[in-house]
Every structure is written in C-alpha cells, then in structure tokens.
N, C-alpha and C positions, 0 to 999 in steps of 0.2 A: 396225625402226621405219620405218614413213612419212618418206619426206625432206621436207624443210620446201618449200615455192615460194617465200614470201615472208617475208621476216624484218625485224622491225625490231631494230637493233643499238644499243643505249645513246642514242638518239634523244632528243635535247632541241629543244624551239622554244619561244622566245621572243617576247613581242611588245612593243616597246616605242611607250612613248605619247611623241606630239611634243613637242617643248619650247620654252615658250614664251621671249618675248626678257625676260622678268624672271630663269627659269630660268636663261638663258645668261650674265646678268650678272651672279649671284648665285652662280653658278659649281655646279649645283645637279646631283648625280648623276643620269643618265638611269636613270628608273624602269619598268620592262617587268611583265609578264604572263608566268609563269611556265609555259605551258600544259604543257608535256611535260618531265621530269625525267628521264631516261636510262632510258627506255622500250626493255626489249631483250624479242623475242617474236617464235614462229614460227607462222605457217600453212602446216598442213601438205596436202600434196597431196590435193584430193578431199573435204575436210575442211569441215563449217559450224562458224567460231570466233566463239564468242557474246562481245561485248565489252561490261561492264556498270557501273556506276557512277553518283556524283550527276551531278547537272547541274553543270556548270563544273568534270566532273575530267577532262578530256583525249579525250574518247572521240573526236569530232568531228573535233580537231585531228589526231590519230592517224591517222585515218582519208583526211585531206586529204593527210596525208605519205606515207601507200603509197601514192597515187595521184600522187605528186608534183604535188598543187596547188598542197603548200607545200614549200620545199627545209627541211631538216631544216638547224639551227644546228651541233650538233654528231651526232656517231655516222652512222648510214646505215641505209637501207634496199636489201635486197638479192633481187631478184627472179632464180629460176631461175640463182642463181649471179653477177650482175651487179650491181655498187651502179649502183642507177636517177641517181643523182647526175652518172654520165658518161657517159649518154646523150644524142646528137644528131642530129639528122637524121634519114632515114629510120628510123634504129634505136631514136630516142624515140616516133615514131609508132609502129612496130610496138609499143610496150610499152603505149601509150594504149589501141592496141588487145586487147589481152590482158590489161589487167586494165584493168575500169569502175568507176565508182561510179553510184549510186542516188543519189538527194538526197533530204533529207528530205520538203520539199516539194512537192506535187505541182500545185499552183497556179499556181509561178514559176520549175521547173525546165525549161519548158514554154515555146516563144516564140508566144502567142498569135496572132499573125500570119500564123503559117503551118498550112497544116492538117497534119493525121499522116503524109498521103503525104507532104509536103516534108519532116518533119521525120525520117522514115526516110531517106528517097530521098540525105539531106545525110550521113549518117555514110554509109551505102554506097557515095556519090561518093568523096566524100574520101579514105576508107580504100580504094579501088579495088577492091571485094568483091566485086562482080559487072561484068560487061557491060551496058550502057546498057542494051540489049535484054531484061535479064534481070530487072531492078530490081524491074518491077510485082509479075514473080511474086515474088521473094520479099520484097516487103509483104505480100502476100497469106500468103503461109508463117509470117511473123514474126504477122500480127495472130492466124493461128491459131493460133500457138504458146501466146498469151497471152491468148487464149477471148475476142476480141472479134472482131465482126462486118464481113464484108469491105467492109461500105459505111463505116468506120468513118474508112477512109483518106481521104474528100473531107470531113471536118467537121473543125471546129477545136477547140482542147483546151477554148474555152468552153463546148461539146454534153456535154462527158460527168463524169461525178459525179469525185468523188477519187480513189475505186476505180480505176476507169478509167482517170484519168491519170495513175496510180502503172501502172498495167498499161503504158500507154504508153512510161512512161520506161524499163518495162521491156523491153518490144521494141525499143527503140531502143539500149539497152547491149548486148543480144543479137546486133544488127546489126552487129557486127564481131566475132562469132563469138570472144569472149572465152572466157581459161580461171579468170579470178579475178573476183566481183563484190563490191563493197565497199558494201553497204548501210548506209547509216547514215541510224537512226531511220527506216526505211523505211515502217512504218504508224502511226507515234506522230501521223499527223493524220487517221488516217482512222477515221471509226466503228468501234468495238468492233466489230458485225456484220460488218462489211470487211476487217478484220483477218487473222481466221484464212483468209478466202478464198486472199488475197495470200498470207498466208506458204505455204499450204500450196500455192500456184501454184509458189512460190520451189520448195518441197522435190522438187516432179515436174520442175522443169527443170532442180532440180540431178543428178538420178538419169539424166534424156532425154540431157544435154548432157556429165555428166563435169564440174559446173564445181565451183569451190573456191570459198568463202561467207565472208565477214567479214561478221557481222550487228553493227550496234553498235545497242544500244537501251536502255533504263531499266526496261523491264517483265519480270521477270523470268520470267514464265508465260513468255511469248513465249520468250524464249531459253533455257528447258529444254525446249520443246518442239523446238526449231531446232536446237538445237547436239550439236554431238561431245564437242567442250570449252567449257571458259568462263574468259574473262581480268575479272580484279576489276582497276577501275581507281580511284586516290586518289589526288586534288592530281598529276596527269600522270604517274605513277607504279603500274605494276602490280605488287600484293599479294600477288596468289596465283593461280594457272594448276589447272586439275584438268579433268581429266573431267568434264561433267556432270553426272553421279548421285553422284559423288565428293562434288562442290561443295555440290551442295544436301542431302545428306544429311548429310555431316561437314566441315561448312568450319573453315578450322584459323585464319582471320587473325583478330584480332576484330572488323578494317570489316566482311568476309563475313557474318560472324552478324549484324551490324549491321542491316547489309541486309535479310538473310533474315527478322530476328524485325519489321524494319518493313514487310514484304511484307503485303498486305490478306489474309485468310482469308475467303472464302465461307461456313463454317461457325460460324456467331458462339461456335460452344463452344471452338475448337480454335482460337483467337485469343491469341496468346503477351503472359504479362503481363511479360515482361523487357522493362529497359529497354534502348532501341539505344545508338547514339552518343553522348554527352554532348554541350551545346556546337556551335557555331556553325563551318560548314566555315571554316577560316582562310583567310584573304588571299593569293590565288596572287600577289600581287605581295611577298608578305612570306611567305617558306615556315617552317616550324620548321623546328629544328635536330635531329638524329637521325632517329628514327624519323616521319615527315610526320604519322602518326596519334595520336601521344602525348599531345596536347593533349588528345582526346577519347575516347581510349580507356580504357575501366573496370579494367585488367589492366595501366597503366602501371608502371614499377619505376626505378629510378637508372639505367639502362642504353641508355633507349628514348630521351630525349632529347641521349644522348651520343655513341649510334652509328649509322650507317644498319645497316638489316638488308638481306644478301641474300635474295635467293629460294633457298632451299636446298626439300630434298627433304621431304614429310610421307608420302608412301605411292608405288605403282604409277603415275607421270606425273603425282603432284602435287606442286605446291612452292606456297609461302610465302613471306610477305617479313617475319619477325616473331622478336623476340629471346625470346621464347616456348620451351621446351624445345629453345632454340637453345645450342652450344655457346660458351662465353666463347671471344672473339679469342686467339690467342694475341701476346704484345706483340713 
C-alpha cells in the first residue's frame, strides 16, 4: 500500500460566536459552529483525493487544517510522520513550503497592487528558492509552466480573466517547489469553458512535478474526473472513503447515493427519479445524536440515532460510516 503523507487524525474544530454582556449576565452557555467532527483520513503519496460534500459540511475548514491556517481543536494532522501542531521556526516554514493551498477565489487571493513578477519574486524571496540573480529566470520557468505568456509578469492581476488568475495562484504555490497542493474549490468561479482547462493544467503538473493533490469541490464531474479516490463529507464528518469508480458506481452510505441521484444528467432520459436526502441539513451548531445523517436518511432504523457508526470496511479500499449491514456493538 501507498504510505499516507498527510493524514488527518480524529480532527475537530470548532468556532464559537462572541458573547454578548446580556449572554454574560444571564450566565448563558457559549454557543460554537461545529465545523469538523473527528475527521480522521489519509492522503496518500502521489495521489489526487477528491473531497466532496454539501456546502457548509466541513470541506473548506478541513482543508485550512492541513495547511494549518487553522490549529485543529482537538486530534492532529500529521504530515510525512510529523504532527504540524509542533512545528516552529524554520521547520514551520519549510512545511508552508511543501505543502500549498489554492484559494477558491481568484479575484482576492491576488494583492492587486502588485504585478505577477512581485507576486512570484515574494514567495521565492522568502522562502530563499533561488539567488537574487536567478529570480527572473524562474518567473520566466514558473509562467511557462502554467501556459501564460512571458510578458505576463509586468501587468497586474486586474489585466487578466479568472482563468488566468487561478493560473497565477498557481505559479505562485508552485514557486516553492511544493510536494502536497490543497486546492479547494479551485474552479467553482470560473466559467464552465475554463474549467476543464485548469483542471486538466492541475493533472499535467501533477504527472511533470510528482505532486500529491487534495481537490475539495461540490461538482462532482470534476472530481471523478481528477481523483484516485474520493472522501464523502457530512456535517464535518467523513462517510465513506473509496476509489473513484468504486464511489460512483456502487456507493454504500446513503448521503453518497444522495448525492449522486442529485447530480444533474445531460441526457434528460437517464435522469434518476429516486428521491435524495429528505429534510433540511441540520444546524452544525446543534448536531444529532448518533448517526449525524438519521434525520434525513430514507433507510433510518432504532439504531442510527443511538450510535455513531464507524467507517468500517464495504470492499477493496473502501469504508463506510453506516449502521447499514453493519454488525451490532458488542456491550
């Protein structure tokens, strides 16, 4: 088996909202944002892990905690054998540098101010990648990498479309010569026509450079097209882990089918009349009790709201998180 690089281990984060001075005199429990619910998952070496789910289940948050944007409340993330948690100093930067993220936005992940060469030239400084001397040429190297034109480097990110400036952000993660790159929602703003450009730009530098891929996105074309594997995410909480073709072909959770039967068909005959999820996603600040999906799941039993389910095994590298031909606890 592939060893993992990066892994998140039972990973929860929390966000709680300020409180106000009625709150305080009223003596009134501090109320949080449940984002990630003991989130354990590997990426493995080499590997594109497509990470998929509704809006507001965790994908984002997840995604800020491998890169440690955000410190993880409880469990850890563990990079190349290392919880990133006690890292300092030079040795946190070296980890900045080997693994990136993308930002979703390509309008404002961008400091308008400065043109492409500044905005290369500042991670290659910092990160001390090259000799002063050496810099230009590889902007020159990095704009080729990512098929924009060498005069690209004196205009500013207002000159060029989205495309573009998702291209940008990507020469710029590039420019410290990274082994992990953490894309989240990386083309969800750019033109459908733009789209598969980018991705399939991602797929040649992932083959050119050897690099390992966390894709998080909601379209799920796009992430069966991109991925090795695929992580189902609900209410901060991942469902079910499989292979690719595993996933979309036989998915075993019943959110996964969920998904899948709400996915749009191009062929209007071949358009699925099951119905998805029942029911309105519940309140990450108010989780259910047992299984997070019981509420809305078509296949509920006495069982789902009394126990959490692990992820156990359904086939060849795929698991589950479902009391479904699962076996009873023993007491």
């Amino acid at each position: 088996m592939v060893e993992a690089l990066l892994s998140a281990e039972d990973v929860s984060k929390d966000f709680a909202f300020s409180r106000s001075v009625v709150d305080l005199l009223r003596r009134r429990p501090v109320s949080a944002v449940h984002a990630l619910n003991g989130v354990s998952l590997d990426v493995r070496r080499g590997e594109t892990l497509g990470i998929v789910g509704e809006s507001g289940c965790g994908k984002s948050t997840l995604a800020r905690c491998l890169v440690r944007l955000h410190d993880c409340d409880r469990g850890r993330v563990v990079f190349d054998g290392t919880d990133i948690a006690t890292l300092t100093g030079a040795v946190r930067r070296r980890f900045n540098a080997r693994v990136q993220m993308i930002f979703q936005d390509p309008y404002s992940s961008l400091n308008p101010r400065m043109s492409v060469r500044q905005i290369l030239s500042e991670a290659l400084r910092v990160h001390r990648m090259r000799p002063a001397g050496e810099i230009d040429g590889r902007i020159a190297e990095l704009l080729e990498m990512v098929r924009l034109p060498a005069d690209a480097a004196d205009r500013h990110p207002h000159a060029f479309s989205g495309g573009q400036r998702q291209r940008i952000g990507i020469a710029r993660a590039l420019a410290v010569e990274p082994e992990v790159l953490v894309a989240d929602e990386l083309v969800s703003a750019l033109d459908v026509s733009v789209q598969a450009q980018v991705v399939n730009l991602l797929l040649e530098l992932q083959d050119r450079l050897d690099l390992t891929i966390v894709f998080v996105a909601h379209d799920l074309r796009l992430v069966r097209h991109i991925s090795h594997r695929v992580a189902v995410m609900y209410l901060g909480k991942v469902v079910e882990v499989a292979p690719t073709e595993a996933l979309f072909t036989d998915p075993r959770h019943p959110y996964t089918q969920a998904l899948l039967a709400a996915a749009p068909e191009m062929d209007p005959g071949c358009r699925s009349r099951r119905a998805g999820a029942r029911g309105e996603l519940p309140s990450p600040i108010d989780l259910p009790s047992g299984c997070l999906f019981h509420t809305r799941c078509p296949h509920a039993f006495d069982r789902c709201p009394r126990d959490v389910p692990a992820l156990g095994p359904r086939g060849l590298g795929h698991v589950a998180a479902c009391h479904l031909d699962a076996p009873e606890p023993r007491p």
